[in-house]
N, C-alpha and C positions, 0 to 999 in steps of 0.2 A: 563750543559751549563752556564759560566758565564753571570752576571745578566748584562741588561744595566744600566750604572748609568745617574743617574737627578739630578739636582741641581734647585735652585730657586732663583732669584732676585726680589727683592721688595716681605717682608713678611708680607703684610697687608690682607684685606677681601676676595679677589680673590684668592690668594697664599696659605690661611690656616684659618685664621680665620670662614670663613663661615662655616665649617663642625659643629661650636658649632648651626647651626640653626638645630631644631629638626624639622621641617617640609619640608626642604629642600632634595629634590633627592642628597643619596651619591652616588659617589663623586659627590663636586663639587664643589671643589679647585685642583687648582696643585698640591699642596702637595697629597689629598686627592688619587688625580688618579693617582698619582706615585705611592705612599703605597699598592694600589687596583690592582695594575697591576702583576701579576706574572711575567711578564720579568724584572721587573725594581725593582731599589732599589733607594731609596731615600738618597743622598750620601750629603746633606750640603745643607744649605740655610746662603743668604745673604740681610743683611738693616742696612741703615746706624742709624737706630732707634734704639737704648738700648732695650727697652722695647720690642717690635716687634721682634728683636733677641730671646731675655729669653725666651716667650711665644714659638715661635717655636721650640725652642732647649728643653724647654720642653714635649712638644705634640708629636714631631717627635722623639726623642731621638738622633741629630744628630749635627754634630758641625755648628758652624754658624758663618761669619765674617761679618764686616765691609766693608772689600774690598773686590770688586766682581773678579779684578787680582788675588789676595792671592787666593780664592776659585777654580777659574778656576786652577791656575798653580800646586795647591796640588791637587787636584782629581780629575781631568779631566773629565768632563760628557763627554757623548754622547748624550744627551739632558739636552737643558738649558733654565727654564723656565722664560720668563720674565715681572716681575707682576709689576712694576713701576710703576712711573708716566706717561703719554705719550709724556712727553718732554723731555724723558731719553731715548728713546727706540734705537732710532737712535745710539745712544753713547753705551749701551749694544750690540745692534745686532754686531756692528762694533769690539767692544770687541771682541765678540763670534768666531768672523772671524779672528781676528789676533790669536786666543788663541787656534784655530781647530776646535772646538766644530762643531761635523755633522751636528748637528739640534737643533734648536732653535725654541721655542713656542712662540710667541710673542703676547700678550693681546691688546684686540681693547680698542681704534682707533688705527692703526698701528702709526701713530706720530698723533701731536697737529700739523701740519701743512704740507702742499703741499710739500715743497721742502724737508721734511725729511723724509717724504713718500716715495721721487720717489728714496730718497737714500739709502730705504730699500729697496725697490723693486730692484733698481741697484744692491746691493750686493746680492741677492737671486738669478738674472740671471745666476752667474757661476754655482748656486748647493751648494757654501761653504760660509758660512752653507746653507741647505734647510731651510727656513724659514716658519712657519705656523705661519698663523693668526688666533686667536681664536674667531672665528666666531663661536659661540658654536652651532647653532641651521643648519648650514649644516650638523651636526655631529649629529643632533639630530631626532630618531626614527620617530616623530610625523613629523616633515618638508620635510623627506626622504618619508613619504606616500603619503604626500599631493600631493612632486613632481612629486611621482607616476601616483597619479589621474591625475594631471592635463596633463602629455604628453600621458596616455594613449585612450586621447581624447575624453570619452561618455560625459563630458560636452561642447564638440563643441570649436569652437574658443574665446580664448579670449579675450572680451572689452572692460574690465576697472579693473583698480588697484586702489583700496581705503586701506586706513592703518591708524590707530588714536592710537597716541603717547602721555600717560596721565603718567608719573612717579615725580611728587612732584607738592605739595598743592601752596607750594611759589619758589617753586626751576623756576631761569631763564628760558626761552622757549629754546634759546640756546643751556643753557648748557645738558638739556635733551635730543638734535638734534644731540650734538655731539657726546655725549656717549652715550645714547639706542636707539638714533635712528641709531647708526652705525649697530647695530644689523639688527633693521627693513629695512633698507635698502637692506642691505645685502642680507637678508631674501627674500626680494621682487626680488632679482638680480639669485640668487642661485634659484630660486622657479620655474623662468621664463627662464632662461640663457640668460636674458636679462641686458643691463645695464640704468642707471637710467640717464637723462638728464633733469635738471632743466628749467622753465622756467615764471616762476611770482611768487611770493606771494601775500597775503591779508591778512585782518586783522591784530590782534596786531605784533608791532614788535617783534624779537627774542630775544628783548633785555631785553623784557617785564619779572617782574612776576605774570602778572594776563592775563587773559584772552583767546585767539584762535587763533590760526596762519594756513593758509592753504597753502601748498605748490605745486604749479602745476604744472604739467611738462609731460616727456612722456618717455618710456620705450622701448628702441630701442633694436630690438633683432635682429640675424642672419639670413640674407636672405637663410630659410629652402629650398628655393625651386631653387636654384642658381643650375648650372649646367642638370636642369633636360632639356631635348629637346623636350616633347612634350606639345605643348602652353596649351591644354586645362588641363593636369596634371600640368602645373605651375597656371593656375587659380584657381584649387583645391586646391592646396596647399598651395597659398597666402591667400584664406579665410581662412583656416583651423591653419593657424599661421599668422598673421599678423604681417608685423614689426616693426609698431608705432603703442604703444599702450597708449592712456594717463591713467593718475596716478595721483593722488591726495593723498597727506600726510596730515593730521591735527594731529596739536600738540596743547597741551593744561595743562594749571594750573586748579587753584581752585576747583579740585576737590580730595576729601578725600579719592582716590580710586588710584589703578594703572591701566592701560589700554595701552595693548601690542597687535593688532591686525589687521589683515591684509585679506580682502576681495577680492577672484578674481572672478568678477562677467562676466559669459560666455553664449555664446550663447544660449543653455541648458542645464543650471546649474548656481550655485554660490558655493564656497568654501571659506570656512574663518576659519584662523587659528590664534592661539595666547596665550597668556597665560591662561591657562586650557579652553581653545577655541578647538574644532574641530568637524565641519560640514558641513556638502557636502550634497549639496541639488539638484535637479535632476525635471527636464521638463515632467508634467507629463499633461494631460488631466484635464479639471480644475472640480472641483465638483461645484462649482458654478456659471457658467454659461458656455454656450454652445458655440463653436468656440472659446474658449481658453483655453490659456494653462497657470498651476500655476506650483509652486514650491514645490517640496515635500520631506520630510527627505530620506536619502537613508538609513538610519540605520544603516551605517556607522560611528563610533567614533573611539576613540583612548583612552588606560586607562593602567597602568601601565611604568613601569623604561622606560626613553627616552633614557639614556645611552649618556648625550650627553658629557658629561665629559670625560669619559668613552673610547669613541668611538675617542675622540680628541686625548688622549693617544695612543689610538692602529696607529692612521694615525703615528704618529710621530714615535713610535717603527716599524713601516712595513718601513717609512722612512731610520731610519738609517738601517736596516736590507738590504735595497735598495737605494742605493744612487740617482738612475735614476729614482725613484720614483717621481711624482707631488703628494705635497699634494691635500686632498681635497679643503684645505683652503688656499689658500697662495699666499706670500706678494705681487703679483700681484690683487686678491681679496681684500686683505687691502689697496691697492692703489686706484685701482675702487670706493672704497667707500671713501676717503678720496678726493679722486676729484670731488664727488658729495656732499658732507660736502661742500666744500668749495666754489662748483659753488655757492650754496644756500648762504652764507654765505655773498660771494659780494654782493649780494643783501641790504645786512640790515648792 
């Protein structure tokens, strides 16, 4: 069976270069999960960087332009991965679509702003191309559990979302909100199938490079219990899922460490997951004092490949293989979070 071909724009960290990190899970570049994939062949990559060209056309063995028309019109992919900047994105996807390409990858933040967001999302409506958002940790082993745990309901209903956003010592609050907290967001949306709605800040501005930002707000989810008829199985059901739930983000400088995690704390139970984070903790009878109740590990963890790379790849090959397909991820997902980017954002 012939292979499906991939290509790539924008050949920086994301697209290729990270595979040289030796403690990092492979893949976990585009380039990396094209190569890894047995359906797919890795047919060209494109940047308008000298430098960034050579290195890939080195590492991959594979030609590489300038111009991302020239690349699409001689080799046509069926997946086009696009690793830019996010003020390009909008201008590739749109390519992608005049040029046929089935399916397109497209790396978060889906745009640097609202209106080229919904004109991503606009063009993914017909299907041409399907668009995925690389929201990596829907696609990722360890977040597919937790999601588990949490609809499978032994922790009860849950009452609050807490999430603490720590990636650089001097780096903007910002600019850390825009791009890994699109992640966390995300994360917190896909976790819950809820979506995220802004509603205060405190503390230091986002404009800041020092200091703590808390972001409050609340987490509006699908009324679970909509069409059921009998009242007292709809009041079960409202406890048992509720549709406003608040949520507190903190985001934060000056500290020498990274910190990616996200708390959902439930009627009996707490779950919290994040970078090399995963614990689920469970309502037990307290050993220290009588008429209550403590928290106790369930001995449940998570250890080995997440695959989330991986796993991003195969959505987009089952993709073109189905054109009717919905990804996991997609550009409606990049949108949701790019509308709560930027509720926040009027703020400050």
């Amino acid at each position: 069976m012939e292979k499906i071909k991939a290509a790539v724009i924008g050949l920086g960290r994301i697209a290729s270069l990270l595979e040289e990190d030796t403690l990092r899970e492979k893949p976990c570049t585009h380039a990396g999960a094209i190569s890894a994939n047995s359906d797919c062949v890795l047919a060209a990559g494109c940047d308008i960087d000298e430098e960034r060209r050579k290195l890939f056309a080195e590492k991959w063995n594979v030609p590489v332009y300038s111009d991302a028309r020239e690349m699409l019109a001689f080799h046509k992919p069926q997946i086009l991965s696009i690793a830019t900047h996010p003020d390009s994105h909008y201008k590739y996807c749109r390519l992608a679509a005049e040029m046929g390409v089935p399916v397109v990858i497209c790396e978060k933040p889906l745009a640097d702003n609202i209106a080229q967001a919904r004109k991503i999302a606009k063009l993914a409506q017909s299907q041409k191309p399907i668009i995925i958002t690389n929201h990596e940790r829907r696609y990722s082993c360890d977040y597919i559990r937790a999601k588990e745990i949490l609809n499978e309901g032994n922790l009860g209903s849950l009452a609050v979302v807490r999430a603490v956003l720590y990636m650089g010592k001097t780096r903007r609050l910002i600019d850390q909100f825009w791009h890994d907290g699109t992640h966390l967001a995300d994360a917190i949306m896909f976790l819950t199938d809820g979506t995220l709605k802004h509603k205060r800040s405190w503390g230091t501005k986002l404009t800041s490079r020092s200091g703590t930002a808390w972001l409050e707000g609340k987490l509006e989810r699908r009324d679970s219990h909509k069409g059921t008829k009998n009242t007292k199985e709809k009041e079960e059901q409202y406890h048992c899922n509720p549709t406003s739930i608040p949520a507190v983000i903190e985001i934060g400088s000056m500290r020498d460490h990274l910190v990616f995690e996200i708390e959902f704390s439930c009627e009996k139970g707490r779950l919290r997951i994040g970078n090399g984070v995963f614990e689920v903790l469970e309502s037990v009878p307290s050993p220290y004092a009588e008429k209550f109740r403590s928290l106790r590990s369930t001995g449940e963890t998570f250890s080995g490949l997440t695959g989330y790379f991986a796993n991003m790849l195969k959505d987009a090959v089952a993709c073109v293989k189905d054109p009717s397909r919905s990804p996991v991820s997609g550009a409606v997902d990049g949108l949701r979070v790019i509308e709560y980017l930027n509720s926040v954002k009027k703020w400050h």
